[in-house]
C-alpha positions in Angstrom: 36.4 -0.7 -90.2 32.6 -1.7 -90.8 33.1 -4.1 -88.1 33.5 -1.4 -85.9 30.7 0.8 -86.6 27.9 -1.3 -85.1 30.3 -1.1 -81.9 29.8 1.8 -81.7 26.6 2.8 -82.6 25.8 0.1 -79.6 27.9 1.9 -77.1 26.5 5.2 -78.0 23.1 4.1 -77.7 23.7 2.7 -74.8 25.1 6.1 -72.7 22.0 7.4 -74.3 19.9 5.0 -72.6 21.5 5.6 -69.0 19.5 6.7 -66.3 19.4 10.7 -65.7 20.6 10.3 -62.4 24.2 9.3 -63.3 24.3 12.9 -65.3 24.4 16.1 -63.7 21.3 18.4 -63.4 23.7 21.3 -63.1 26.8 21.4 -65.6 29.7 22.1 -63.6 28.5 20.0 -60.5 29.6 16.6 -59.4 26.8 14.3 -58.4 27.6 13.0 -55.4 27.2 9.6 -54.6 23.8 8.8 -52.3 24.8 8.3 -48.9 24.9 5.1 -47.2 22.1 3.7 -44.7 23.2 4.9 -41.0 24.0 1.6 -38.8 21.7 2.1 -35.4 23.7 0.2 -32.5 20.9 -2.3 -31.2 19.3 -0.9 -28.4 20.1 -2.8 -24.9 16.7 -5.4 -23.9 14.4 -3.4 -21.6 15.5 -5.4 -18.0 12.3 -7.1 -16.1 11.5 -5.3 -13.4 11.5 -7.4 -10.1 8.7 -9.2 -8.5 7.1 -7.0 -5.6 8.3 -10.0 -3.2 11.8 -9.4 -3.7 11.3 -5.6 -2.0 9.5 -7.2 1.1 11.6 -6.7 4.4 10.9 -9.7 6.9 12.7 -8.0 9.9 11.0 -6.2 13.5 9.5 -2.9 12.8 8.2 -0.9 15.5 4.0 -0.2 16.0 3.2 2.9 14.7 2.9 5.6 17.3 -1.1 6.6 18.6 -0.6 8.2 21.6 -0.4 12.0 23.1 0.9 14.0 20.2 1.8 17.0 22.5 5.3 15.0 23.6 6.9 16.2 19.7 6.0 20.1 21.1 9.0 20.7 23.1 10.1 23.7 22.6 13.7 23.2 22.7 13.3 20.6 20.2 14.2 22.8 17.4 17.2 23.6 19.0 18.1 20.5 20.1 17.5 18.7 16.8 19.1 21.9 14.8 16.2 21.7 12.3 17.3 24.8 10.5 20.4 23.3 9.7 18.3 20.3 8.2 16.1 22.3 6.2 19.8 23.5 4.4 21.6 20.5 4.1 18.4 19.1 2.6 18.3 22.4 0.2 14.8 23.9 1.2 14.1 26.9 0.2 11.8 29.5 -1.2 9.8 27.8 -3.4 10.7 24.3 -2.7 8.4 21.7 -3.0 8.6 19.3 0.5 7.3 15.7 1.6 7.1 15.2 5.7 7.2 11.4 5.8 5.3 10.0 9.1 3.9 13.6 9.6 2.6 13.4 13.0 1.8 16.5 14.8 2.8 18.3 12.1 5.4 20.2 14.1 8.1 19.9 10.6 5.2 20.1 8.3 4.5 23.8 9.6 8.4 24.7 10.1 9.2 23.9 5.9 6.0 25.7 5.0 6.9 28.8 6.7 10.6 28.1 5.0 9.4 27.4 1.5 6.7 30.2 1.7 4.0 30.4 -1.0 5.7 29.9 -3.8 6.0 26.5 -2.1 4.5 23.5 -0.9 4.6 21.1 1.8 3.2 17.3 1.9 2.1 15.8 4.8 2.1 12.0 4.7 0.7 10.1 7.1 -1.4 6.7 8.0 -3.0 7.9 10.8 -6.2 9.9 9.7 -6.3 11.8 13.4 -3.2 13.0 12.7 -3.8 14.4 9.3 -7.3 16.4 10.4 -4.9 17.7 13.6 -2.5 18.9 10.6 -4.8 20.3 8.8 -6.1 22.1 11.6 -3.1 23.8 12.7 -2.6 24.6 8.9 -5.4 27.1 9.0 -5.1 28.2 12.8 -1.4 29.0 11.6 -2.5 30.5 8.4 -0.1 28.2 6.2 -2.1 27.5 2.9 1.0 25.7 1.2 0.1 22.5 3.3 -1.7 19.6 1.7 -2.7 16.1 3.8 -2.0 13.2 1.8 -3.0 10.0 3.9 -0.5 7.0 2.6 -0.2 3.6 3.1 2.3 1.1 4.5 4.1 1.0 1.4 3.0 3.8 -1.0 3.3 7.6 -0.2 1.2 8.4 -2.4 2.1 11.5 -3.8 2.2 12.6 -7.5 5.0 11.7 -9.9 8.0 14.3 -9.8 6.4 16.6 -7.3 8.9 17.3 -4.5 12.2 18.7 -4.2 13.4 17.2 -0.9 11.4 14.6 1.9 12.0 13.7 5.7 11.7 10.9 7.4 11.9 12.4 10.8 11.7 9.4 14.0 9.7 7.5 11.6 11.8 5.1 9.5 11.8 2.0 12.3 8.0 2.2 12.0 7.4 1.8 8.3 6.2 -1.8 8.0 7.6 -2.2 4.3 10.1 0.5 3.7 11.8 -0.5 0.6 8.9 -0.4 -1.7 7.9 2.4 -0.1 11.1 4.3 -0.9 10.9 2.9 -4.7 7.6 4.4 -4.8 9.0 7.7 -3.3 11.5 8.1 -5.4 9.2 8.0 -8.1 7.7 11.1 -7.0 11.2 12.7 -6.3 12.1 15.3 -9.1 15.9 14.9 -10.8 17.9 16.1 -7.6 16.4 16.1 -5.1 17.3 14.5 -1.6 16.0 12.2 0.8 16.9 12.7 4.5 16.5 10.6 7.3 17.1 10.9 11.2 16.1 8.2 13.2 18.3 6.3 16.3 19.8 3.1 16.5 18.0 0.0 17.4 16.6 -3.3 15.6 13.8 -1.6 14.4 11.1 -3.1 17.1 12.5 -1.1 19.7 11.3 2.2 18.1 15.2 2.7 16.9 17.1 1.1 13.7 20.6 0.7 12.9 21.9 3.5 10.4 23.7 0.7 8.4 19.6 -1.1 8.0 18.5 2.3 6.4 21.2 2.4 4.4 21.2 -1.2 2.6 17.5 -0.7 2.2 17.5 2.9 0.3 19.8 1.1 -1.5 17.5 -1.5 -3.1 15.3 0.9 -3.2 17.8 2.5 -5.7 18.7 5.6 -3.6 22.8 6.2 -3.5 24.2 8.0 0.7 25.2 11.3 -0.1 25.9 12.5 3.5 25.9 11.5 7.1 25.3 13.6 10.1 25.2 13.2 13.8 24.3 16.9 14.9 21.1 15.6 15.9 22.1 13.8 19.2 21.3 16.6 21.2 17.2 15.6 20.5 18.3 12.0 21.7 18.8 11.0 18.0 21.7 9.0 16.6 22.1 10.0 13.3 21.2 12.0 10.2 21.5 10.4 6.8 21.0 12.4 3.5 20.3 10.1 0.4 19.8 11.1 -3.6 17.9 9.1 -5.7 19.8 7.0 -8.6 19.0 8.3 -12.4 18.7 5.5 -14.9 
């Protein structure tokens, strides 16, 4: 029985000893035991981006166009080319914010600003510095103050990041010298949604026309996914109408 004693003295001493966290701060609670550490899955390598070179296109384009501008003014052209029916299928609206890609005479730049109103904007992108002081000039003669010039460049719209609900690229794709990087760049500035619409005819791209099935690899690589193809538009001596939206990583 002595023997026992310092036993037990021991094991009393040593409950007495125990840290306070294995006893309850509140009698008649269970401490409960500290959660384990949460497991993160490893997150994917970030992928390189590819070399500028690899977005290059080494195929005929057509020279950009200089001459009369007044040949775009028919006035059946709207008719013929069913632009109204563009404007929807491309969603523009009230509001909407709108790139004209290869602006020209302006002649769409003016018809989505008087659709989008001025709540809205319109973008007109061009190369050709003429063109752009002609645009803006029928801007104020037309009283349309939702217009804004942006001269680009071969392979850079240059417009701000997420700023437009829906582009064109009317009779102007087989002149665009370097179109895939110019698309990656465009779709750059392309809020989530928003479409991409192109109507050009068919041809090998130095004969002012370029096959629907060119346009389509290169939006591709450009990361642009077809959404809808039209042909209404053969009536303006067009071939076809292509409607893309831009892939979401």
């Amino acid at each position: 029985m002595l023997r026992v004693l310092p036993f037990i003295f021991r094991s009393a001493l040593i409950i007495l000893l125990l840290p306070p966290l294995l006893s309850s701060p509140n009698p008649g609670h269970r401490v409960q035991d500290a959660p384990h550490p949460t497991r993160q899955a490893p997150r994917p390598s970030p992928q390189p981006s590819r070399p500028v070179e690899d977005d290059r296109i080494d195929r005929p384009t057509s020279e950009p166009y200089k001459g009369d501008l007044s040949i775009f003014e028919d006035p059946e052209r709207a008719e013929k080319l069913q632009i109204e029916r563009v404007m929807d299928l491309l969603n523009i609206k009230q509001g909407s914010s709108v790139a004209d890609i290869g602006a020209g005479s302006g002649w769409f730049t003016v018809r989505a600003a008087r659709r989008v109103g001025g709540s809205g904007m319109v973008y007109a992108v061009e190369i050709n510095r003429d063109f752009l002081k002609r645009i803006k000039a029928r801007a104020e003669t037309e009283g349309l103050a939702n217009i804004r010039t942006v001269l680009g460049k071969e392979d850079d719209p240059s417009l701000p990041s997420e700023s437009v609900d829906a582009v064109l690229v009317l009779k102007t794709y087989h002149e665009i010298s370097q179109p895939v990087l110019l698309m990656r760049r465009l779709r750059a500035a392309m809020r989530p949604g928003a479409l991409l619409g192109v109507i050009d005819k068919n041809g090998n791209g130095g004969d002012h026309g370029i096959a629907s099935g060119t346009v389509v690899e290169e939006a591709e690589r450009a990361g642009f996914s077809l959404v809808g193809q039209h042909d209404f538009v053969k009536r303006d001596g067009m071939d076809y109408f292509l409607i893309f939206e831009a892939r979401r990583v």
